[in-house]
DONU-296232 format. One line per field, with one value per residue (C-alpha): residue in three letters; x, y, z. Coordinates in Angstrom, 3 decimals, always signed. Each point is the difference from the previous one (the first is absolute). Example, Ala and Ser with C-alpha at 12.3 -4.5 7.8 and 13.67 -1.06 7.14 Angstrom:
BEGIN
resn ALA SER
x +12.300 +1.370
y -4.500 +3.440
z +7.800 -0.660
***
This chain:
BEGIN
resn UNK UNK UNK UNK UNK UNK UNK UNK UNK UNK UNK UNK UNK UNK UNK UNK UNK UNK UNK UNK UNK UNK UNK UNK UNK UNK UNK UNK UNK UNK UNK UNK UNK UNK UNK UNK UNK UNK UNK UNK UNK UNK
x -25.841 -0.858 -0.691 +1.829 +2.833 +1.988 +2.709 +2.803 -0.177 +2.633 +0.651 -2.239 -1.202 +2.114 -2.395 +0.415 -1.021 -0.663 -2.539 -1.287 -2.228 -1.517 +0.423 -1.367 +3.280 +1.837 +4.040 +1.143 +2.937 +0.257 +0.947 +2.308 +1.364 +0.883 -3.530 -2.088 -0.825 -2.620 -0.672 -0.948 -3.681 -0.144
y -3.315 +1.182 -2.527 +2.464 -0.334 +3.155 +0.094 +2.457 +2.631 -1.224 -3.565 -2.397 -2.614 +1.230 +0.913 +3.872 -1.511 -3.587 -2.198 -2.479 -2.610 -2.796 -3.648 -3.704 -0.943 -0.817 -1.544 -1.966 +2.507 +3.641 +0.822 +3.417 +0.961 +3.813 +0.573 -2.182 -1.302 -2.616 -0.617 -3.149 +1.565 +0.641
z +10.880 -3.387 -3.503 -2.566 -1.254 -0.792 -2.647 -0.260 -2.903 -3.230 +1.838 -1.508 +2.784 +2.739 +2.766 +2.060 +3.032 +1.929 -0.632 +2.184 -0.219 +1.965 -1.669 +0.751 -0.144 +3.521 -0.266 +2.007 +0.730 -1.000 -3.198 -0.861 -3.331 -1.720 -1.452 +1.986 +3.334 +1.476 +3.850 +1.963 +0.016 -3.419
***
């Protein structure tokens, strides 16, 4: 798993590819939306 982000060319902040990162944060349930996800392990 790679720490860049990668934006697409003449869209300003929409990213060209998936980025993932690990947080300290842990739900108590998963948590699903459009742009954005979070697991139960963070």
């Amino acid at each position: 798993m790679s720490e860049h982000i990668l934006y697409r060319a003449g869209y300003k902040y929409q990213l060209a590819e998936q980025f993932v990162i690990k947080l300290e944060i842990f739900p108590s349930q998963a948590i699903e939306m459009e742009f954005i996800s979070l697991n139960l392990d963070g």
